[in-house]
N, C-alpha and C positions, 0 to 999 in steps of 0.2 A: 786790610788795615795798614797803619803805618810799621813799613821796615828802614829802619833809620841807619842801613847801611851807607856810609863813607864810601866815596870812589876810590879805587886800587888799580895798582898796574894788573896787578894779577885779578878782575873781579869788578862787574862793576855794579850800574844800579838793579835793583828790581823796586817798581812802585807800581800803586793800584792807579787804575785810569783816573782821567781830569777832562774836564773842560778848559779851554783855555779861553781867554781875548788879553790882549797882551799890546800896551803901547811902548812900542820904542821913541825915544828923542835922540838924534845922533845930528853932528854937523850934514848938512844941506850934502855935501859931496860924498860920503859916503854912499854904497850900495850895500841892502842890505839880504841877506835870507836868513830865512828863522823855519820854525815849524809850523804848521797848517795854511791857511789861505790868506792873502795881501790884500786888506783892506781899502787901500788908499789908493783911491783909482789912479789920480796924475800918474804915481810910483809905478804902478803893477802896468799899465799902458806903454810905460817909459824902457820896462824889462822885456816886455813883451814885442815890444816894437824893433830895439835894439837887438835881442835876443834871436831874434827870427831872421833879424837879416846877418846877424853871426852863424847863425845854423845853416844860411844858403850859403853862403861866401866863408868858406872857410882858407882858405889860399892868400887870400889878400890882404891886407890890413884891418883891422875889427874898428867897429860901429863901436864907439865907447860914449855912456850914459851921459845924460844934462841933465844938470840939477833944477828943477824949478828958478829957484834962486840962489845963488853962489854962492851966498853969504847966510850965516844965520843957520839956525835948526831945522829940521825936522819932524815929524812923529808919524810913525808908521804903526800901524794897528792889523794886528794879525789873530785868526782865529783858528782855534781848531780842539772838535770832539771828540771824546774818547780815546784819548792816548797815554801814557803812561809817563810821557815828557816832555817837557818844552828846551826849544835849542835855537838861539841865533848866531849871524856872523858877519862882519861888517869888513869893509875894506875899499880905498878911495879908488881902487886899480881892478875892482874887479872886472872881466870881460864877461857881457853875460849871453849866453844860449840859451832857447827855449824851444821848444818845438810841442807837440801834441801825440800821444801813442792810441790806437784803439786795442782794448782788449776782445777776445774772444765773445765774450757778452755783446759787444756794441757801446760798453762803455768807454769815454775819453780822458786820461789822465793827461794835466798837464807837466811839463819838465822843465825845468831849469839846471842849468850847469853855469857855474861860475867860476873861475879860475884867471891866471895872469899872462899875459900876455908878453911869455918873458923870451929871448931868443930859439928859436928851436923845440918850444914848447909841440908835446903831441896832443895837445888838450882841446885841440881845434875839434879834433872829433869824438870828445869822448859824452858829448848829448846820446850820440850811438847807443856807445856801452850802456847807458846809464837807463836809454829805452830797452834796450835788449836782455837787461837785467830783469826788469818788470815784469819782458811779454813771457821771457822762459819762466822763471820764478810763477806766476801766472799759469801757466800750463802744467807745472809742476806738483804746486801744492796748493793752488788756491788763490781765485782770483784777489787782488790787489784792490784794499779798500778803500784805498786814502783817493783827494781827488789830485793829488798833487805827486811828486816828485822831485827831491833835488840834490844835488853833489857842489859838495864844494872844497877847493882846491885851498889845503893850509900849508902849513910850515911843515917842510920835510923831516920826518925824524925814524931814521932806521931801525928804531926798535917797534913800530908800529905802522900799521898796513892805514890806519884811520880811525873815526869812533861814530859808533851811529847815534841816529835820536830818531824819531817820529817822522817821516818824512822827507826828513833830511840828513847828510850825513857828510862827515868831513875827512877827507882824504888825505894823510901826510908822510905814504909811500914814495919813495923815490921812481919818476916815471920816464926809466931809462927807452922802456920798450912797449910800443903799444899793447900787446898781449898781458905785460905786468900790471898796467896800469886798469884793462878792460878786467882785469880777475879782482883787483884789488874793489873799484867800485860796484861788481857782479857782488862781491861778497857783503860788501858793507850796504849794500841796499837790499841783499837780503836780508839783516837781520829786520828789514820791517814786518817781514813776517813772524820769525822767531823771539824774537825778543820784541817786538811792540805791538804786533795784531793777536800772536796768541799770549804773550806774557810767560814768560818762560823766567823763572828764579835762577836766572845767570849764575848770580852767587854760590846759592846750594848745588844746584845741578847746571854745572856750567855748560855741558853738553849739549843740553837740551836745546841750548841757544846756538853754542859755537861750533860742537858737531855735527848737527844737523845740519847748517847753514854750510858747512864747509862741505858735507856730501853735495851737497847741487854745486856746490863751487865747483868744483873738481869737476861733476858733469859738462858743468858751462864749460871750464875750460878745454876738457878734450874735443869733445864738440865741435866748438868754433877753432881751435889752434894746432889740437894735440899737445898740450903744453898743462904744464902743474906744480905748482908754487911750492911745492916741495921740494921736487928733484934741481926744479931748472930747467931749460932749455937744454942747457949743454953735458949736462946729467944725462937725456933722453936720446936714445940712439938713432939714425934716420929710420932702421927699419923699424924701429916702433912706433914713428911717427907717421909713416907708411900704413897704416893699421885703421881699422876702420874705428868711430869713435868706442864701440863697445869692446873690440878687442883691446885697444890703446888702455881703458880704463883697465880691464882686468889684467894684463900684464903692468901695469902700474900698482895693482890693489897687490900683487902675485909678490911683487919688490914692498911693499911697505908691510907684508908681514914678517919679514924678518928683521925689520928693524927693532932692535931691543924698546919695549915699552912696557917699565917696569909697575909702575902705579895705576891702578883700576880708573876705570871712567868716572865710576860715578866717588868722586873727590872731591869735597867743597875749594872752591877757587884759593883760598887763603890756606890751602893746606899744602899745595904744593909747594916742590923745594926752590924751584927754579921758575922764568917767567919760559925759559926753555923747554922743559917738563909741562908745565899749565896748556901749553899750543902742543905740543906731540900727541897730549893723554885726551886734553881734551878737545882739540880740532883734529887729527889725524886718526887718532887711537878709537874714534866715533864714527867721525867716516868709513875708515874698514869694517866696523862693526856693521854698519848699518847694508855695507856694500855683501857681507856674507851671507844677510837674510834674501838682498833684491838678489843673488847668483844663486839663491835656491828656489825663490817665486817669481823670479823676473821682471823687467822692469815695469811692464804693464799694471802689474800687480802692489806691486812699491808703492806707484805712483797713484794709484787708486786709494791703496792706504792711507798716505799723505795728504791728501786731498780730502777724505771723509775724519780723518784726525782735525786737518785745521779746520771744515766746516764744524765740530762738533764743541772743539773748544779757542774757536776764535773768543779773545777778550775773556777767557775766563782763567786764564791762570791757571795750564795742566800740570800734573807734576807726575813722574815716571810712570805710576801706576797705569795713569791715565792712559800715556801712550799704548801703554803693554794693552791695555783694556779695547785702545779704537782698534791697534793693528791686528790684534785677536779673532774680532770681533768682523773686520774686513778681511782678513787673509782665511780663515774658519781653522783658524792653526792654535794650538795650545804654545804658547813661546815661553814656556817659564824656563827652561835647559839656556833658550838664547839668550832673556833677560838677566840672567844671573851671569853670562859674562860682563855684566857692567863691574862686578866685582870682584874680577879675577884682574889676580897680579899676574904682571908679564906677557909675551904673546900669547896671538889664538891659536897657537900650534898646537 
């Protein structure tokens, strides 16, 4: 049904799935992305064409878009089923990437990245990231159901890594270093799993969305860098980057339990003190949790879990129970001693 929450720094949507078709009219020079699939053949041709040859030639000068006609409007018509939201974004400067990924299945999703062409920009390859978010993500917890993909490059603001929507997702992390930037969009295109493929009440159980999501975050990024959006790079000592990915993570998991983390996980978004508190309790304070159960079943197991969770309540809106119910039920483990630290104040010490 309808929850008529307001968006917040601290908190954002939950809504029940839609259909959409959705025309835009925007001046002729604009380029646009939104959520679901691009209607309008000239346009989608024009992205795709430019796009592709941004994705070979990244080193050189970028292939920038022609408008039909220079003058005058537009209307671009876009659709898409079964999501929980609609999101566009417009800009005369965008440069745009596109390429194609095969998932595990043999199915093909397509990508777009868009971003500015501004000096020194590392954005030339972050189509990459943006595919490598999908394929891991994808192997993780569940194949990826949209046919589409996309990132797009907004206005810097240091208090925020980006915001997702269905599909698509906007980035406005500062992207001093490719590894920042490659975690930043790893993370915010996962949330199309967590918050848009299974419907996860952000709001109430913010975790559900932003801890979980931040566990594979963390994976990705030991994995591909040795590196973690908590400490820093220069937080991380060489010999622990030395370290294979599974040891790197638990000697990182080893250091974030002793960071004081006073307030329970599961906290509705609007109750915390700080937007500082909101990201420790419920993106860090989640991830260790979740990291305690995979260091006693291992990750084979986790990841099996995960995987029969999102096929069970893809699009159906789980809430804790639930989880506790698929992991149970996959692991053959009774977890009520684990699930009840979602309510414990302070560390798991």
């Amino acid at each position: 049904g309808w929850h008529e929450f307001p968006y917040l720094d601290m908190g954002e949507f939950y809504s029940d799935y839609s259909s959409f078709k959705v025309n835009i009219t925007v001046p002729s020079a604009y380029i646009v992305g939104a959520t679901g699939l691009l209607q309008t053949e000239y346009e989608l041709a024009q992205y795709k064409s430019t796009g592709t040859q941004n994705s070979k030639n990244r080193t050189g000068k970028p292939v920038l878009y022609v408008p039909k006609d220079k003058s005058g409007t537009k209307k671009l018509t876009y659709v898409m089923n079964n999501v929980p939201d609609f999101a566009w974004f417009a800009d005369k400067n965008f440069v745009v990437q596109y390429d194609t990924l095969k998932l595990a299945s043999g199915k093909v999703v397509e990508a777009f990245n868009y971003y500015h062409n501004k000096p020194g920009t590392i954005w030339n390859n972050s189509i990459d990231y943006t595919k490598d978010a999908v394929k891991k993500y994808s192997n993780w917890v569940g194949e990826y159901e949209y046919p589409v993909v996309q990132v797009v490059e907004g206005p810097k603001n240091n208090a925020s890594g980006g915001m997702e929507y269905p599909t698509i997702t906007l980035i406005t992390s500062p992207d001093a270093k490719k590894e920042s930037l490659d975690a930043v969009i790893a993370h915010e295109v996962g949330h199309n799993w967590f918050m848009s493929m299974l419907g996860s009440n952000e709001r109430q159980h913010t975790w559900l969305d932003e801890g979980l999501n931040t566990f594979f975050e963390f994976r990705y990024e030991a994995e591909k860098y040795r590196t973690n959006s908590v400490f820093g790079e220069a937080m991380i000592p060489a010999e622990i980057k030395a370290l294979t990915a599974k040891d790197f993570l638990a000697s990182l998991y080893g250091a974030m339990i002793e960071i004081p983390m006073e307030s329970p996980i599961e906290t509705p978004s609007d109750k915390f003190k700080s937007s500082d508190e909101y990201g420790l309790i419920s993106y860090v304070k989640t991830a260790l949790w979740l990291y305690l159960l995979e260091s006693q079943v291992g990750t084979d197991k986790i990841d099996r879990a995960f995987k029969q969770y999102f096929e069970t309540w893809k699009n159906k809106h789980p809430q804790p129970e639930d989880l506790k119910a698929s992991f149970e039920k996959s692991l053959g483990l009774d977890l009520t001693k684990y699930f009840e630290l979602l309510n414990k104040k302070g560390q798991f010490k």
